[in-house]
KEFITOR-858476 format. One record per residue (C-alpha): residue number from 1; x, y, z. Coordinates in pm, 1 decimal, m for minus. Each point is the difference from the previous one (the first is absolute). Layout:
<sites>
    i      east     north        up
  NUM         X         Y         Z
...
</sites>
This chain:
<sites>
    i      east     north        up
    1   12466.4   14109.5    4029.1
    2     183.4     m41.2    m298.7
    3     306.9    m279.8     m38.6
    4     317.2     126.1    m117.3
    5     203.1    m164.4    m262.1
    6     323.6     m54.3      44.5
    7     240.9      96.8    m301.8
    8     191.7    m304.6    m167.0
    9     369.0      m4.4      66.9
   10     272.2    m129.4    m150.8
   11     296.5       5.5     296.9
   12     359.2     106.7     m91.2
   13     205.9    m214.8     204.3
   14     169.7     309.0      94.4
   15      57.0       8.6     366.1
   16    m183.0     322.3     165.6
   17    m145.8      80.0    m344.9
   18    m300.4    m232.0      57.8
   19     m80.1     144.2     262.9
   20      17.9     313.6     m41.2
   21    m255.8     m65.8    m290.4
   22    m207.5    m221.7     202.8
   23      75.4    m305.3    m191.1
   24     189.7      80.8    m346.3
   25    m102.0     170.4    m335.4
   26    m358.8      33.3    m149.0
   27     m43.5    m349.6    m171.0
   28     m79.7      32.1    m357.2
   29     128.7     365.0     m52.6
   30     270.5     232.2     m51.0
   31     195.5     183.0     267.8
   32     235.3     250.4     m99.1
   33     408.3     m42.9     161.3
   34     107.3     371.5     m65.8
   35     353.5     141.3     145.5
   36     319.9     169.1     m91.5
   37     291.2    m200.6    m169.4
   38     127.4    m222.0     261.3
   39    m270.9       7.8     204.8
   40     m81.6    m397.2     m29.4
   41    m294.5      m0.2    m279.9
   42     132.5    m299.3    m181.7
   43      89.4    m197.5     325.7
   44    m347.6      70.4     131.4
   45    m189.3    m126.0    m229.1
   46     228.1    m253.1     m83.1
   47     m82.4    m130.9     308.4
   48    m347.8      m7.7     m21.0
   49      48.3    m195.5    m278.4
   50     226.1    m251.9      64.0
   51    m131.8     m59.9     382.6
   52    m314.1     m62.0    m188.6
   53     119.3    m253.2    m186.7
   54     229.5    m185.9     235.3
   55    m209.2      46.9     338.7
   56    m385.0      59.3    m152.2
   57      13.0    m262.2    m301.7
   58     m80.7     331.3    m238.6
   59     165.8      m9.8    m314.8
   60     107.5     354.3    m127.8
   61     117.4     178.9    m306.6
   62     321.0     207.3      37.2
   63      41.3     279.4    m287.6
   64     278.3     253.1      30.5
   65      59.5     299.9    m240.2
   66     315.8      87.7     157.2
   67     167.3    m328.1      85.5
   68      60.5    m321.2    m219.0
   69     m93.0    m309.2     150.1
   70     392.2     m92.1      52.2
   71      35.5     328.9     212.3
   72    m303.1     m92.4     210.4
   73     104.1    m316.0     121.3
   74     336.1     108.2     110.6
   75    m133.7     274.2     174.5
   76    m295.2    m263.2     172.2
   77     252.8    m292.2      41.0
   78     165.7     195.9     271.6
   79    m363.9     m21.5     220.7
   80     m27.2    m384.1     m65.0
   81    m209.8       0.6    m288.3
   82      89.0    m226.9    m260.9
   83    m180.6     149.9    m331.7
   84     134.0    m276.4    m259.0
   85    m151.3    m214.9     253.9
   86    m333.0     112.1      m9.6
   87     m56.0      79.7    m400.3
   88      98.2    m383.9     m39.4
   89    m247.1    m100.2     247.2
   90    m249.2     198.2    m175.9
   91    m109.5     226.7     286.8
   92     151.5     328.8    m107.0
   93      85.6     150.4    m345.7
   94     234.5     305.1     m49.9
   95       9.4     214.8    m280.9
   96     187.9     315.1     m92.0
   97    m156.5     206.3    m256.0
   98     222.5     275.4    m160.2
   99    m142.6     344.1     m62.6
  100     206.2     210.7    m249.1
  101    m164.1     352.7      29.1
  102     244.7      93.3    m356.2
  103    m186.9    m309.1    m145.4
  104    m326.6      93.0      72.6
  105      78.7     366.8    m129.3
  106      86.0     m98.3    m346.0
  107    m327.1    m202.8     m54.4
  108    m193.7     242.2     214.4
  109    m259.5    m260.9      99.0
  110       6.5    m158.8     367.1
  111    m302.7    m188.3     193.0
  112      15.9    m309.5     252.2
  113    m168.5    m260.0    m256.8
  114     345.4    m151.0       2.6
  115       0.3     m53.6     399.3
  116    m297.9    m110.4      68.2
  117      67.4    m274.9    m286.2
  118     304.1     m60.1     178.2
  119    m177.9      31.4     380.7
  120    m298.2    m255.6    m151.6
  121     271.5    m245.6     m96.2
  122     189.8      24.5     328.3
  123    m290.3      m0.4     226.9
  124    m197.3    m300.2    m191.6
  125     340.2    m235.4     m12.5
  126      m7.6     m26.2     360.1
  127    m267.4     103.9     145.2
  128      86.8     291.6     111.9
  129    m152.3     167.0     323.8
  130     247.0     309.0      70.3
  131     212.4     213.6    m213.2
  132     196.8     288.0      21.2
  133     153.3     244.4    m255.5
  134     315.0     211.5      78.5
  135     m19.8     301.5    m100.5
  136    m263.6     152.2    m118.4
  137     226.4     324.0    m113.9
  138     190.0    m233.3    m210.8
  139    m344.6    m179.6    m181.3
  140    m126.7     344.6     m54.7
  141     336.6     157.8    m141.3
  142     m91.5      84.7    m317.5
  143    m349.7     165.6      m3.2
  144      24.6     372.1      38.2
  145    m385.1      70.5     m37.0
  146    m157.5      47.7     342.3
  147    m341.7    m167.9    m131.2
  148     110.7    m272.5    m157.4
  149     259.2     m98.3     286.4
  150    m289.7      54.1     282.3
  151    m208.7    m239.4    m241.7
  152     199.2    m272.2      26.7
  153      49.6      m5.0     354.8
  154    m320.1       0.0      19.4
  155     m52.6    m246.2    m267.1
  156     321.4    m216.7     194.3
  157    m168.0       2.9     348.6
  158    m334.8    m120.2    m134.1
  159     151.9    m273.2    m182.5
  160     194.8    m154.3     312.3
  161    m350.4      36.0     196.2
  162    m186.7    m144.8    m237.4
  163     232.7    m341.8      14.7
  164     m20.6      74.1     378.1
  165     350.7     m26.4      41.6
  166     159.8     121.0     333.5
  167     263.6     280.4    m174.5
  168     270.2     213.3     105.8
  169     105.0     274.1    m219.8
  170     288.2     174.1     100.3
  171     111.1     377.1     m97.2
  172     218.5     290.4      61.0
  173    m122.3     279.7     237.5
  174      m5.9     358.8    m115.9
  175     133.3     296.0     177.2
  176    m372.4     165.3       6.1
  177    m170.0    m324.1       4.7
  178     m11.4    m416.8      65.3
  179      85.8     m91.2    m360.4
  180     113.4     196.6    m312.7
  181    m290.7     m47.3    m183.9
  182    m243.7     145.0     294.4
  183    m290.1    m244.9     m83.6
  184      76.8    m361.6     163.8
  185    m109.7      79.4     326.4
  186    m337.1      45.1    m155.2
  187     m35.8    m310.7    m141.8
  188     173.5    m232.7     239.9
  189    m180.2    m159.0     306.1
  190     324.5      14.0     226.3
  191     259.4     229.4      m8.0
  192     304.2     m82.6     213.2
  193     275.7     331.4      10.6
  194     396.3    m117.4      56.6
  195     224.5     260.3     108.2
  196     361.1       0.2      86.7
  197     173.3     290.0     150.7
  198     291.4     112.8     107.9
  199      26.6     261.4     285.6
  200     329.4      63.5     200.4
  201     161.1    m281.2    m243.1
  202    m223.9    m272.9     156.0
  203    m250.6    m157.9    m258.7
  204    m366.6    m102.4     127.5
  205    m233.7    m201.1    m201.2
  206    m337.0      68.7      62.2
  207    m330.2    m133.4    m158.3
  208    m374.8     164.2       6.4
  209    m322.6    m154.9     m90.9
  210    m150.8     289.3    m232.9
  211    m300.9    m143.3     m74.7
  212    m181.6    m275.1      35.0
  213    m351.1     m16.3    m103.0
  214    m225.0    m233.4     215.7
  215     216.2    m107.6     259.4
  216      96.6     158.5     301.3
  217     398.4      17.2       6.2
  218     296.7     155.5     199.0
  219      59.0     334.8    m136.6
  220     303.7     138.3     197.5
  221     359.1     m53.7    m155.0
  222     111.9    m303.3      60.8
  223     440.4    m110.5      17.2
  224      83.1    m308.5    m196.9
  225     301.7    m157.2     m72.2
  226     175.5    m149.4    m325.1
  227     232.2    m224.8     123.5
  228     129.7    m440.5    m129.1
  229    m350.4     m96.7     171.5
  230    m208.2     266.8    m299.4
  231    m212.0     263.6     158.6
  232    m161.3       5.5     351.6
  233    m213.5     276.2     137.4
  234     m67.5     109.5     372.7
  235    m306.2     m74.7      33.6
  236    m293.1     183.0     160.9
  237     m63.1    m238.3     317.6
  238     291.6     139.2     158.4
  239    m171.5     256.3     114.7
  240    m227.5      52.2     267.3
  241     m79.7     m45.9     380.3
  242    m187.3    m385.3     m71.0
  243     243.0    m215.3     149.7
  244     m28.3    m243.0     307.8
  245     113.8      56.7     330.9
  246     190.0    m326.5     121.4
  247     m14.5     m83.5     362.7
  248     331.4    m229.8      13.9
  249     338.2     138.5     118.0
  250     354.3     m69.8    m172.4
  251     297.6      30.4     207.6
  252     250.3     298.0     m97.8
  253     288.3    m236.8      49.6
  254      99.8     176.6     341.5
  255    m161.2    m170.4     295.9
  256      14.3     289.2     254.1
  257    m115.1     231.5    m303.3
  258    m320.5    m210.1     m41.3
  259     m53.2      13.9     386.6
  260      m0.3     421.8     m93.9
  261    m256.2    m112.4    m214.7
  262    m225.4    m155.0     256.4
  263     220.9    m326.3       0.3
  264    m100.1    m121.6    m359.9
  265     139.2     228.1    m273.0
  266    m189.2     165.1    m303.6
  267    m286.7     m64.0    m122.0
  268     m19.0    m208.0    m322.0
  269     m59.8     213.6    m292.0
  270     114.5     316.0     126.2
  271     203.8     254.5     m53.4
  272     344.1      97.4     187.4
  273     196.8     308.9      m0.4
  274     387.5     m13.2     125.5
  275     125.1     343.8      11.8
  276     305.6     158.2     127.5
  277     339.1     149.8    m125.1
  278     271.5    m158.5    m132.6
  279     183.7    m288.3     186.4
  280    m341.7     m72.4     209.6
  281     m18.2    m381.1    m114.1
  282    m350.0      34.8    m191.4
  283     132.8    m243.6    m264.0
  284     106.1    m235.5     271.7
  285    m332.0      51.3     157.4
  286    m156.2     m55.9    m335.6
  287     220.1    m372.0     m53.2
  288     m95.5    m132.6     328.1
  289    m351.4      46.5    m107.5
  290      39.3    m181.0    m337.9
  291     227.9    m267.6     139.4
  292    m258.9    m104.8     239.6
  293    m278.9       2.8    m262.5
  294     213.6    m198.4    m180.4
  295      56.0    m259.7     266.6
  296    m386.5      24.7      56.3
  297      15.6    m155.0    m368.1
  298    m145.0     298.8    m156.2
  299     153.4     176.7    m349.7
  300     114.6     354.4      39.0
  301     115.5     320.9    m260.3
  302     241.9     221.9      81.7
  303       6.3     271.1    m207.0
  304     331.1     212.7      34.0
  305      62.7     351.3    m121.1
  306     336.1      70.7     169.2
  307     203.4    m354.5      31.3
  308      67.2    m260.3    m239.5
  309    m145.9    m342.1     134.1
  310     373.7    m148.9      61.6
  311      83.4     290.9     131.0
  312    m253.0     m43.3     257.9
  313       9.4    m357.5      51.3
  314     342.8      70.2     128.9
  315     m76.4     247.7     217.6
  316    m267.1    m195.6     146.1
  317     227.0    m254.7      60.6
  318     234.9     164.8     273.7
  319    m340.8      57.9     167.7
  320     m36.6    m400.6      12.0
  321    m275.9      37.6    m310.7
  322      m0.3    m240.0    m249.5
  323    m212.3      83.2    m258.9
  324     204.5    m199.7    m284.9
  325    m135.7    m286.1     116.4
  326    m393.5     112.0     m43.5
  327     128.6     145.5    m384.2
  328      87.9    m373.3     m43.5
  329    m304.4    m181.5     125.1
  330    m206.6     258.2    m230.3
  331    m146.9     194.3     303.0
  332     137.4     292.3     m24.0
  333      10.3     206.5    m355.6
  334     223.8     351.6      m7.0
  335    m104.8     312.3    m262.2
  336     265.5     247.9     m17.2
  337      12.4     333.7    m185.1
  338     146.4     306.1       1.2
  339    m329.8     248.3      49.3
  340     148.3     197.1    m239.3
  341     m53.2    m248.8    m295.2
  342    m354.9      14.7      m9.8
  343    m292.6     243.1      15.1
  344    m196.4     m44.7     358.4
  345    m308.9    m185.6    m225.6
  346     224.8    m197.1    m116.3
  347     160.2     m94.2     302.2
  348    m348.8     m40.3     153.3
  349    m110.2    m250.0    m304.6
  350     347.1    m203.6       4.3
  351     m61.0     m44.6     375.7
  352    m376.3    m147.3     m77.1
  353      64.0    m216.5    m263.3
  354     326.5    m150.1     233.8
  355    m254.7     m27.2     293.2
  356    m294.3    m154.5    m232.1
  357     277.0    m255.8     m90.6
  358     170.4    m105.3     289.9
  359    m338.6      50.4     232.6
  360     210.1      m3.7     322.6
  361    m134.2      33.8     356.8
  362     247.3     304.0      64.6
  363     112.1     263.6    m188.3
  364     324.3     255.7     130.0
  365      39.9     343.7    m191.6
  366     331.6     138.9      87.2
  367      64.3     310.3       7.6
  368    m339.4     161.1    m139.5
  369     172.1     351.7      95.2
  370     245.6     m84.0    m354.5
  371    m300.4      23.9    m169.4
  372     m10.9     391.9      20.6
  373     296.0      37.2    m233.6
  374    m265.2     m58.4    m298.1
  375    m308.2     174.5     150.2
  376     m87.0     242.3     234.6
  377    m172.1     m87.4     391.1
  378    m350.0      m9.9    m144.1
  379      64.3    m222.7    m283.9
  380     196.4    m261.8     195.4
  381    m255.7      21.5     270.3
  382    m249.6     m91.5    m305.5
  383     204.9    m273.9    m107.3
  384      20.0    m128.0     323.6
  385    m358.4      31.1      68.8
  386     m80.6    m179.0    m304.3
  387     246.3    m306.5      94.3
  388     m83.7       4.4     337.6
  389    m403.2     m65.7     m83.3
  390     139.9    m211.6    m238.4
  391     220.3    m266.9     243.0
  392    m298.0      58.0     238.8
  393    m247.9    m147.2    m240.8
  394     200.9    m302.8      m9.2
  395      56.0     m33.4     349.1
  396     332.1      84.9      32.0
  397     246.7     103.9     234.8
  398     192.4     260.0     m98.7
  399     352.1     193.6     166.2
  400      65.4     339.8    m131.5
  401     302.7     177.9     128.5
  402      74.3     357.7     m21.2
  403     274.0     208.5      51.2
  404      m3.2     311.3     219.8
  405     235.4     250.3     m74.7
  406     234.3     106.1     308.9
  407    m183.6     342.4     m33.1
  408    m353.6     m94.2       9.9
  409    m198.2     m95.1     263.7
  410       1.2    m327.8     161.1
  411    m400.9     m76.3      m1.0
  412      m0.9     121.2    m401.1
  413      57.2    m172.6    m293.4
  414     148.8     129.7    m303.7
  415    m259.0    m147.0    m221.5
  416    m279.3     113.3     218.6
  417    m169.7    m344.2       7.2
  418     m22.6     m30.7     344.7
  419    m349.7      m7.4      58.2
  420     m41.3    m308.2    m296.7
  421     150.4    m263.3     206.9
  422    m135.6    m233.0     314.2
  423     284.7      11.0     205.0
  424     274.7     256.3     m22.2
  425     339.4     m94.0     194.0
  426     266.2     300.7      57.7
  427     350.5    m100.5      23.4
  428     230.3     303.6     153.1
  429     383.9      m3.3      75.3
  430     183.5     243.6     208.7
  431     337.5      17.5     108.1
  432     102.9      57.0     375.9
  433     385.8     m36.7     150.6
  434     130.2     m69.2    m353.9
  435    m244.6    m335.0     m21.2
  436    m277.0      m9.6    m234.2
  437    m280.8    m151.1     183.8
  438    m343.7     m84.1    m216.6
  439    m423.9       8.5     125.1
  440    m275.5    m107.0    m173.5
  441    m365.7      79.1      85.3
  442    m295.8    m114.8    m125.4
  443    m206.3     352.5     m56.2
  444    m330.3    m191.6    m146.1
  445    m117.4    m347.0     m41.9
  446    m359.4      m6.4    m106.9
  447    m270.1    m188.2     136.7
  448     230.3    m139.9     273.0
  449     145.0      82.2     358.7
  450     364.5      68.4     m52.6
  451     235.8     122.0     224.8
  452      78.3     348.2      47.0
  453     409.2      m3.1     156.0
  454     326.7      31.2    m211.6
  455     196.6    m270.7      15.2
  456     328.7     m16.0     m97.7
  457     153.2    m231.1    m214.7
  458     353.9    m113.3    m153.3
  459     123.1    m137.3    m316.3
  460     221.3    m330.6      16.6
  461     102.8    m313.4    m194.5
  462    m343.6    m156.4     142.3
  463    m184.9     224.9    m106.8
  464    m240.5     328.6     106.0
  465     m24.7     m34.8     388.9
  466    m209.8     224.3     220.5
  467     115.1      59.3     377.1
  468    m212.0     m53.6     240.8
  469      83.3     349.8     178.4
  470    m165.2     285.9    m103.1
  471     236.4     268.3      m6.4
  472     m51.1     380.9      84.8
  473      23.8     192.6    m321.8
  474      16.5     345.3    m128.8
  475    m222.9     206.8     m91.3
  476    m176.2    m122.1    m351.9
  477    m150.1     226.0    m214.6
  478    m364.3     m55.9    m126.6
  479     m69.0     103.2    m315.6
  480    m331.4       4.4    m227.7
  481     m63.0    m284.3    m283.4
</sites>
């Protein structure tokens, strides 16, 4: 049987982006950055280079042909990376080389003898081990002659793999193709495709491995973010159906709701739907949860799509929830947006890199049902999916709640995700005599006895408390999910 070699890498640094390329760039040759204007080229590969040199000891040659070196480092300074810094310590050298195209049209010669004096110089003063040039459109500007240009990419590539230099080219994307000039894709080992689009006025970023030749890579579209931490990328283990199955229980917060849950509460590492219409108490029910997990000692997210976090701190509080305090200790960590802001892939890689940070033990997701004002049911119910298997592989807990119009069924979820979650609690409210009296039910716990009654419960200044009666009730309607 014959051994298989493993390709040399050289990794990015770029969170997700390893991954997806199962450890980092081909080491020692060129991989093409290609995109639309604004897409994130230039702080792509920028990354590569600099996390090379500050993280992987690799010093790297920066040359821009749009960009003077001044520009650059005002634009990088804003991600923490100190440029001035690095050229005096000798680990990186910048250099912006100005093409003229009305220059090169009155002498009518052009070639690349003049860069690759000026890459030989730049790579040899500091031992150079990665390099990128940005753009290629602009270093290519003034040759009109098909032959000549595609002879000097050529003649460009081979140099750079000849020094064995890890390189990232970048270029602009063509409406009928990946670059204008139709021929780098040939000639590079990787080719990574950035895309940023705009539908219903919410932008998306989304990146594709094109190619990749010997190494087995990711090749769906992938959402990253640009944000003050540089560019992070969801990466490709959060998907799938390999996580564990924990045997130890967490209490909800609500001791005669864990005794509905065969005395001991959820399983760690599940997942938990609170559903019901408006005015139900799923929030509440979501705060006891994280308040106790707090007092357990373990960190918790909250991510909030409908209430500001002071907004409901202080509605916790006439409840007899203090969540302030946990905020304080640095137990408890609040993400608020409006859905509307983002894309769904955005929202989905915002909410991995925040959980990848904090790692907590719980995670709360309230409402998911705001989520469908930027996508319809079967996107958010891929979104969802792709968090859920995410929190799972890291064994955590996670709350959803969901919303349930007054004129849908009780047992159905607006977001039709239902049938991803471990235990799925239904909170109902119906008003007899002028009194609005409230139920919960616990309609499926998996993998444990739970009980099968509707209790009901009130709201007061000590919090969610469930009656011990067990009321007669009308008539629910069951609907499908």
């Amino acid at each position: 049987m014959a051994l298989t070699q493993e390709l040399a890498k050289s990794p990015t640094g770029i969170q997700g982006l390893d991954e997806i390329t199962n450890g980092g760039l081909p080491k020692g040759r060129p991989t093409l950055v290609c995109g639309g204007a604004g897409s994130g080229k230039t702080l792509l590969a920028a990354s590569f280079l600099l996390n090379g040199v500050v993280r992987y000891d690799e010093p790297g040659v920066l040359m821009t042909f749009e960009e003077t070196s001044e520009e650059l480092a005002s634009d990088l300074a804003s991600l923490g990376y100190d440029l001035a810094k690095l050229v005096a310590e000798g680990k990186l050298v910048v250099d912006f080389v100005r093409v003229e195209r009305s220059e090169i049209e009155e002498t009518g010669e052009y070639d690349l003898e003049g860069l690759f004096v000026r890459l030989e110089h730049a790579v040899s003063s500091i031992g150079a081990r990665r390099i990128v040039l940005d753009t290629v459109e602009s270093l290519f500007a003034g040759l009109s002659n098909p032959g000549i240009l595609r002879a000097e990419l050529r003649r460009l590539f081979r140099w750079l793999k000849d020094k064995g230099l890890t390189a990232v080219i970048t270029g602009e994307r063509s409406e009928g193709g990946l670059t204008r000039q139709g021929l780098e894709e040939y000639v590079s080992d990787a080719v990574i495709l950035l895309d940023h689009r705009v539908q219903d006025q919410v932008s998306t970023r989304r990146l594709r491995i094109v190619k990749y030749r010997g190494s087995h890579h990711g090749t769906n579209e992938y959402p990253f973010l640009i944000d003050h931490d540089g560019v992070s990328v969801l990466p490709v283990t959060s998907l799938g159906l390999t996580h564990s199955a924990f045997d130890e229980r967490v209490s909800t917060g609500i001791a005669k709701l864990d005794e509905m849950l065969s005395g001991e509460g959820y399983y760690r590492g599940s997942t938990v739907l609170l559903s019901g219409t408006a005015g139900t108490g799923k929030t509440s029910l979501a705060a006891h949860f994280v308040d106790a997990a707090c007092r357990r000692g373990e960190r918790c997210l909250y991510f909030l799509f409908e209430e500001s976090p002071p907004q409901l701190m202080r509605n916790m509080r006439s409840i007899g929830i203090h969540l302030q305090q946990w905020v304080d200790r640095g137990m408890l960590e609040f993400h608020a947006d409006r859905p509307s802001r983002f894309g769904l892939e955005t929202h989905l890689a915002g909410m991995q890199r925040a959980v990848s940070q904090l790692k907590p033990s719980v995670a709360v997701v309230d409402p998911v049902t705001n989520l469908l004002t930027v996508g319809s049911q079967s996107d958010v119910r891929s979104m969802l999916t792709r968090i859920i298997d995410y929190l799972k592989m890291q064994g955590i807990t996670a709350v959803f709640t969901s919303l349930t119009p007054g004129n849908m069924e009780l047992q159905e979820t607006d977001a039709g995700i239902s049938s991803l979650m471990d235990t799925w609690i239904v909170l109902i409210v119906n008003e007899e005599n002028r009194k609005r009296r409230r139920w919960l039910s616990v309609l499926k716990s998996r993998g444990m006895a739970h009980s099968n009654s509707v209790r009901e419960y009130e709201l007061n200044n000590e919090g969610l408390r469930i009656l011990d009666t067990e009321p007669s009730l009308p008539r629910v309607r069951a609907g499908g999910v």
